[in-house]
N, CA, C and O atoms as CSV, one atom per row, in Angstrom:
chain,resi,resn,atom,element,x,y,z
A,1,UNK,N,N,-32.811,8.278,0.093
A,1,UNK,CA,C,-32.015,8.582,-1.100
A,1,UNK,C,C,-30.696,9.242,-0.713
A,1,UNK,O,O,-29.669,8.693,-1.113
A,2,UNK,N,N,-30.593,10.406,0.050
A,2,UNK,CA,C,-29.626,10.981,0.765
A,2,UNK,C,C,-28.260,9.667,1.186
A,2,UNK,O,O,-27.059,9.564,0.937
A,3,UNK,N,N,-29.268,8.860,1.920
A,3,UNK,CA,C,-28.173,7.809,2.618
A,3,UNK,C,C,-27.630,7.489,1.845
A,3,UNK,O,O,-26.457,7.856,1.915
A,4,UNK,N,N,-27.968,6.690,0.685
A,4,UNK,CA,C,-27.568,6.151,-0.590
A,4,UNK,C,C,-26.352,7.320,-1.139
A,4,UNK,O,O,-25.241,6.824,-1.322
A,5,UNK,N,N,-26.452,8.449,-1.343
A,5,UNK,CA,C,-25.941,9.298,-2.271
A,5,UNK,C,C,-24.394,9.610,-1.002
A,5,UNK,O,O,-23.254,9.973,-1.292
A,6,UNK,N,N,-24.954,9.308,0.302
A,6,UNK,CA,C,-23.965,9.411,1.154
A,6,UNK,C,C,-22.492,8.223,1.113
A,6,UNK,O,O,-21.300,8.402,0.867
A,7,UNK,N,N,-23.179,7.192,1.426
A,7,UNK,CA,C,-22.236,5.778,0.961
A,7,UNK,C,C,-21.637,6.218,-0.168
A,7,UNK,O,O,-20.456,6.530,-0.015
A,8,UNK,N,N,-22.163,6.362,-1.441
A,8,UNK,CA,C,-21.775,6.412,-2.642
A,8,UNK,C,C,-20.017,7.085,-2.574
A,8,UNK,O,O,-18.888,6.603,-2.672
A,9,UNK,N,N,-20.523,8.242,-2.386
A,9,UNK,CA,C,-19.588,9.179,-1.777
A,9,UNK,C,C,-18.323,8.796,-0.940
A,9,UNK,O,O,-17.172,8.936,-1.354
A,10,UNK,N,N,-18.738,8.189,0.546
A,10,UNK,CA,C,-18.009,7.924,0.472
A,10,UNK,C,C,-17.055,6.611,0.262
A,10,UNK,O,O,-15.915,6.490,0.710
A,11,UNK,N,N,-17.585,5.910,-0.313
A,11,UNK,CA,C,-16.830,4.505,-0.736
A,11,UNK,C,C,-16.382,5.300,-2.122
A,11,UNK,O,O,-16.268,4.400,-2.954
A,12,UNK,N,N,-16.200,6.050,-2.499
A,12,UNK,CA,C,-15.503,6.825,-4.030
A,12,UNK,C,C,-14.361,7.388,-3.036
A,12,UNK,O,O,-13.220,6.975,-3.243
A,13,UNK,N,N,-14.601,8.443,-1.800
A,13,UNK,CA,C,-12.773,8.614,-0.744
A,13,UNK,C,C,-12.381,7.520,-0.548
A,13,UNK,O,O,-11.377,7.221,-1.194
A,14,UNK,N,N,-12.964,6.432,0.402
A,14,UNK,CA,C,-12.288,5.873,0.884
A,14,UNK,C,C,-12.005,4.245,-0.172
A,14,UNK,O,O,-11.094,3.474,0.128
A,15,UNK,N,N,-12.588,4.080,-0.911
A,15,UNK,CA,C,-12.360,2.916,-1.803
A,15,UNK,C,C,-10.226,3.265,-2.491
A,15,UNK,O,O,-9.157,2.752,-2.158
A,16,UNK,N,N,-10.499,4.041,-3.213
A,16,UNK,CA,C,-8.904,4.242,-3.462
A,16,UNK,C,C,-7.907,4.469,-2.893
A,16,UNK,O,O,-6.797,4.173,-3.333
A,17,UNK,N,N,-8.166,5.155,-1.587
A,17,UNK,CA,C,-7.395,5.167,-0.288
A,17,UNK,C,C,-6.812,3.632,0.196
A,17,UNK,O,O,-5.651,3.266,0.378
A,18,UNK,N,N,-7.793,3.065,0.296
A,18,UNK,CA,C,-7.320,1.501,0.897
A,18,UNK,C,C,-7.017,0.579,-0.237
A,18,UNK,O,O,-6.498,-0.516,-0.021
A,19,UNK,N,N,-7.369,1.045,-1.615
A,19,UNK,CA,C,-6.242,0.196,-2.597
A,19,UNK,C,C,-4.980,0.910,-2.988
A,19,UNK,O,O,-4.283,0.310,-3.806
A,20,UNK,N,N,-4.584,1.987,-2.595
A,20,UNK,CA,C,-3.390,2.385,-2.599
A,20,UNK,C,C,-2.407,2.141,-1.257
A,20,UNK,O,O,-1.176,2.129,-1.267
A,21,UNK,N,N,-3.236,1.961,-0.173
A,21,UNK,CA,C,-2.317,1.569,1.354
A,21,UNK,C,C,-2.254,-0.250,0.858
A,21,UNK,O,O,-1.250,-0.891,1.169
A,22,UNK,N,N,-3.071,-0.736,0.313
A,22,UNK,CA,C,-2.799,-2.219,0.304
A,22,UNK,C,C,-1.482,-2.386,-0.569
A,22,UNK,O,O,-0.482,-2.980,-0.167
A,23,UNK,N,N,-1.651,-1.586,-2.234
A,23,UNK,CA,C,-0.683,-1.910,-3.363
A,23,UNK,C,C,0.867,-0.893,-2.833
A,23,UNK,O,O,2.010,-0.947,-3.287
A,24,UNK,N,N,0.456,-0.275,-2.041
A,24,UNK,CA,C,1.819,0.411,-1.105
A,24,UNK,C,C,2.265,-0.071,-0.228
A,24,UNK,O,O,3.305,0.508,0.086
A,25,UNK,N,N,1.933,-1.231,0.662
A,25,UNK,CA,C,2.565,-2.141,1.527
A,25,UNK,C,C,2.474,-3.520,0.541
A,25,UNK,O,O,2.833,-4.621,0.958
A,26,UNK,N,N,2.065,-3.352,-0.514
A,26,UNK,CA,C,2.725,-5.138,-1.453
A,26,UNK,C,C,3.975,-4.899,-1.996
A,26,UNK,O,O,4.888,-5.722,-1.939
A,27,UNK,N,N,4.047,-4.000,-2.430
A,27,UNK,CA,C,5.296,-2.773,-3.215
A,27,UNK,C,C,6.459,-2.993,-2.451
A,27,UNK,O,O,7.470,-3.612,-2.782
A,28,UNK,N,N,6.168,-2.334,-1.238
A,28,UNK,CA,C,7.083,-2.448,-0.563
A,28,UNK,C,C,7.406,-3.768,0.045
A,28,UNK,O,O,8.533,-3.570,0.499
A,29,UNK,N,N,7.167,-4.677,0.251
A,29,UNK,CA,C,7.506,-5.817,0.747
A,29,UNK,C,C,7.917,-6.631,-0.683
A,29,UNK,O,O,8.780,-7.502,-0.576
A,30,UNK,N,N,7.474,-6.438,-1.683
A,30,UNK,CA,C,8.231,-7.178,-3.597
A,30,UNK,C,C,9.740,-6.559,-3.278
A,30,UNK,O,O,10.726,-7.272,-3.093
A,31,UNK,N,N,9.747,-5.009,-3.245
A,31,UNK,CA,C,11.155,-4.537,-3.385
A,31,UNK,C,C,11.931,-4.518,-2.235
A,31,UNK,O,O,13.036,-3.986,-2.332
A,32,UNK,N,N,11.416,-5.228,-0.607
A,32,UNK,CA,C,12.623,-5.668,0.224
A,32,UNK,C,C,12.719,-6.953,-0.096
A,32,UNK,O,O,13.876,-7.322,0.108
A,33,UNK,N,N,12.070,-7.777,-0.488
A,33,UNK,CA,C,12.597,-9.271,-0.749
A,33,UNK,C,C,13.579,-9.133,-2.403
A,33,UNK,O,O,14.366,-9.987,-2.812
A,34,UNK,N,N,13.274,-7.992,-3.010
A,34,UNK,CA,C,14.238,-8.113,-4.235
A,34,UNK,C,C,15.500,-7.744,-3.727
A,34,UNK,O,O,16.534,-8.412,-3.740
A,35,UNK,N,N,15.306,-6.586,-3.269
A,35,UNK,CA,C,16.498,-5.736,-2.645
A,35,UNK,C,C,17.282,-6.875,-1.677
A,35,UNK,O,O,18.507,-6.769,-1.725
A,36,UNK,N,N,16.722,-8.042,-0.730
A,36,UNK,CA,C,17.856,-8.899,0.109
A,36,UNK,C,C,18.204,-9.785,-0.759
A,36,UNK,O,O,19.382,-10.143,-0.734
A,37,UNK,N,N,17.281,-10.385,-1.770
A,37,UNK,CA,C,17.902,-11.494,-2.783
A,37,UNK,C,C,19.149,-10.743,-3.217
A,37,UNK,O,O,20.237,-11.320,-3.243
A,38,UNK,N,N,19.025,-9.593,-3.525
A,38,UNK,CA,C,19.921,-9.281,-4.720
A,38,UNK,C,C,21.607,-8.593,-3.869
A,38,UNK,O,O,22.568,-8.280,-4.572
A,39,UNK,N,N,21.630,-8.507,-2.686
A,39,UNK,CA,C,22.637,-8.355,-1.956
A,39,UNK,C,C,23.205,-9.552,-0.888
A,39,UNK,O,O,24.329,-9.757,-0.431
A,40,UNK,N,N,21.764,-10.322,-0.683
A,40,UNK,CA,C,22.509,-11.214,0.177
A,40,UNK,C,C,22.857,-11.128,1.300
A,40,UNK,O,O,23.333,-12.126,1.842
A,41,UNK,N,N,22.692,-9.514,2.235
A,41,UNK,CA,C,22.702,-9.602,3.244
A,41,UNK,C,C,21.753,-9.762,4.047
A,41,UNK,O,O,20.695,-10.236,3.634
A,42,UNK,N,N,21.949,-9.332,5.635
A,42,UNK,CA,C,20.816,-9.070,6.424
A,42,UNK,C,C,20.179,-8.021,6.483
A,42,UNK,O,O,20.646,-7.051,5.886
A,43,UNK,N,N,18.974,-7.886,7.185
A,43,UNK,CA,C,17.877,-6.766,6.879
A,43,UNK,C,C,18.644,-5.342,7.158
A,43,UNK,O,O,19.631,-5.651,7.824
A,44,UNK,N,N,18.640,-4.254,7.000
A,44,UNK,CA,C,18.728,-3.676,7.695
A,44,UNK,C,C,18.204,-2.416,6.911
A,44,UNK,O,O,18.293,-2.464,5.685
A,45,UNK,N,N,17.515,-0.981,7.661
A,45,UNK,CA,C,17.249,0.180,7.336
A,45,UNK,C,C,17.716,0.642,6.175
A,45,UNK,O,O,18.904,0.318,6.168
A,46,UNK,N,N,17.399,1.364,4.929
A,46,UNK,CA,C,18.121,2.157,4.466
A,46,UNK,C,C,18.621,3.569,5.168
A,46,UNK,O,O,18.122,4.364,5.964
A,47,UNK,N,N,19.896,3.457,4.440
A,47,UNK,CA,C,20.348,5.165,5.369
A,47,UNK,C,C,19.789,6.045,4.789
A,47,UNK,O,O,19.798,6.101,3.559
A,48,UNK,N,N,19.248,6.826,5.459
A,48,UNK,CA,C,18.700,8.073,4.803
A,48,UNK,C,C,19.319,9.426,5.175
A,48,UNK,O,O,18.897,10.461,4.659
């Protein structure tokens, strides 16, 4: 029962962890392909 209550646990940390690193690298790759459509240049860094 323990084991069970263990998994549970942690697939509740780590389940939202890895749908926020997935929808945070889709994000970011939607808004560099918007961001080059919409300037037209080549890649490059933002300045920070």
């Amino acid at each position: 029962m323990t084991e069970l209550v263990i998994a549970v646990l942690i697939l509740l940390v780590v389940g939202p962890v890895i749908l926020a690193c997935y929808f945070g690298v889709a994000f970011a790759r939607q808004a560099r392909k918007a961001a080059r459509l919409r300037s037209r240049e080549p890649d490059e860094p933002p300045a920070r």
